[in-house]
Steps between C-alpha positions, in 0.01 A plus 500: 500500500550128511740561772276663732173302443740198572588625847116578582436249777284186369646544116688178392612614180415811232576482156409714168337385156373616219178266495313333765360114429154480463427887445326638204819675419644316132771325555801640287642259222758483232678291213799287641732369323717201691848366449523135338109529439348581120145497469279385249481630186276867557510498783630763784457389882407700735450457855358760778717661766519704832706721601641504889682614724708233757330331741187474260534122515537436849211774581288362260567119630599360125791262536825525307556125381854530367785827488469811732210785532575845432702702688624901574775467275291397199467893419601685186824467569518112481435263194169473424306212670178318444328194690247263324222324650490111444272478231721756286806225588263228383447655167794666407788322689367104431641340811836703502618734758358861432732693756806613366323498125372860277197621481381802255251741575384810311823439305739484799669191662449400824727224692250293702574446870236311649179275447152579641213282616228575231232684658139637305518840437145652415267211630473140618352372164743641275780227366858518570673731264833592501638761770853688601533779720765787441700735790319804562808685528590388128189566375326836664133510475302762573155402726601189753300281756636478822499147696491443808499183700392512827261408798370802607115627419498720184371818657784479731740441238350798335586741756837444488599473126326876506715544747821406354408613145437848658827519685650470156294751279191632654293518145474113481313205695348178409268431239275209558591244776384155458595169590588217252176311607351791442637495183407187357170504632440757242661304242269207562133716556351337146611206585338501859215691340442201281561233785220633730253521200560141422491413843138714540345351135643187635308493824203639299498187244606250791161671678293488220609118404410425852181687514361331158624158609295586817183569300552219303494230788247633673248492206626141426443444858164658535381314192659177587324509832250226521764265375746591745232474747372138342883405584498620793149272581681209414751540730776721354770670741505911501875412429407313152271797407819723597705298275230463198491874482829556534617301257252617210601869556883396539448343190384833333822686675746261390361505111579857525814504677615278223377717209615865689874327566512441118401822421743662743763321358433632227434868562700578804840541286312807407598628880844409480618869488338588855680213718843498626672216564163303433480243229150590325434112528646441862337208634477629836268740374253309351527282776361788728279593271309145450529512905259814506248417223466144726502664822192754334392234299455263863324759656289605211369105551520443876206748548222327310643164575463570943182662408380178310571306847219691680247410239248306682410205262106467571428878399708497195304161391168605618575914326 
């Protein structure tokens, strides 16, 4: 099968596995047990695993930093072979060289022949855990992905893996065929669920600050008319009247600023489990966010401030 969906026209590389990254498939696990390495006290490590056939790596675009990938002559003939991710070296091998060391799964040793790049496994929040992968050939499984790197359009990709499945046993075809972006967006929905109803209560709250900051100039305004017109009589610019108002509803936005950064501060750690790669207190972030409420907060003013300008001075003293 791999052989033929490799020479389909388009198709980079094909590769088997027993899970997918960032499906809703479990990842498989088991306790390890590592040369040179004695863990603590009650303790039995375990680390998750995938099983795959060659080319998985270079399909799947996950590097190999140090030893070889797998290959057709790791089958059940051969010795039996592992490769460990990074963060299993990390843990487990403390700086040494892993390749060339033991590794025991399910009560069987493995001799390790290469090191992975880590890569996240069910989603992108989830902390690096430790991670080999095993030969397929060595270790039969019986319900695999297939993999498939390539440029072409997934319906047309469709039509011919039916097409070469069928050629070799008419009773099978494809299950579901979906691309990896595909694939994570699914992964991520509650997470871009919760992003667009902070950004929608966010606009809401950034509205509603503006509109009651509105409402609050223009009955300051309206009641501080005949002074601003008596001001005006005595020879004040529609600039300082600008700046006057301004100023005594900045002055309202910047007290709060100050108060709703502390609370943030405060409260936003609460959030930390819905950003990736985002510090809950990134400055950045509340720099943008001080830039809105002032941007709102300026506009909320400006209004009552140009419409203070056209008062005409004799009606407000004479009303």
């Amino acid at each position: 099968m791999i052989d033929r969906v490799g020479r389909i026209s388009g198709v980079q590389s094909a590769a088997f596995s027993a899970s997918t990254p960032f499906s809703y498939a479990s990842t498989a696990s088991a306790p390890i047990a590592v040369d040179g390495y004695d863990p603590p006290r009650d303790q039995q490590p375990i680390a998750d695993y995938n099983t795959i056939s060659p080319d998985y790596f270079a399909t799947m675009g996950i590097a190999i930093a140090a030893g070889r990938a797998f290959t057709a002559a790791d089958d059940e003939g051969a010795a039996p072979v592992a490769i460990i991710d990074e963060t299993m070296a990390q843990q487990f091998w403390r700086g040494s060289d892993p390749v060339g060391s033991r590794l025991q799964v399910k009560g069987r040793w493995l001799r390790v022949v290469g090191v992975a790049r880590p890569i996240r496994s069910r989603n992108f929040m989830e902390a690096r855990r430790p991670y080999f992968y095993v030969p397929l050939r060595q270790n039969p499984v019986p319900v695999l992905a297939l993999q498939v790197r390539t440029a072409l359009d997934p319906a047309t990709l469709r039509a011919s893996l039916v097409r070469e499945m069928r050629t070799l046993d008419a009773n099978i075809a494809p299950g579901e065929l979906i691309t990896m972006r595909e694939q994570v967006e699914r992964t991520t929905a509650p997470q871009r669920i919760a992003l667009t109803m902070l950004i929608v209560f966010g606009g809401v709250a950034i509205g509603l600050a503006a509109i009651g900051l509105y409402g609050v100039m223009a009955a300051t305004v309206a009641q501080s008319t005949r002074q601003l017109a008596l001001r005006m009589a005595l020879g004040a610019e529609p600039s300082d009247v600008i700046r006057l108002i301004m100023r005594s509803g900045l002055a309202v936005t910047i007290a709060g600023v100050v108060m709703g950064a502390a609370a943030a501060l405060e409260t936003t750690r609460l959030m930390g489990y819905l950003l990736y790669e985002v510090n809950p207190l990134d400055p950045m972030v509340f720099a943008a966010a001080v830039a809105v409420v002032a941007v709102a907060a300026t506009s909320a003013c400006a209004i009552p401030a140009l419409r203070a300008t056209r008062t005409n001075p004799l009606q407000a003293l004479r009303g």
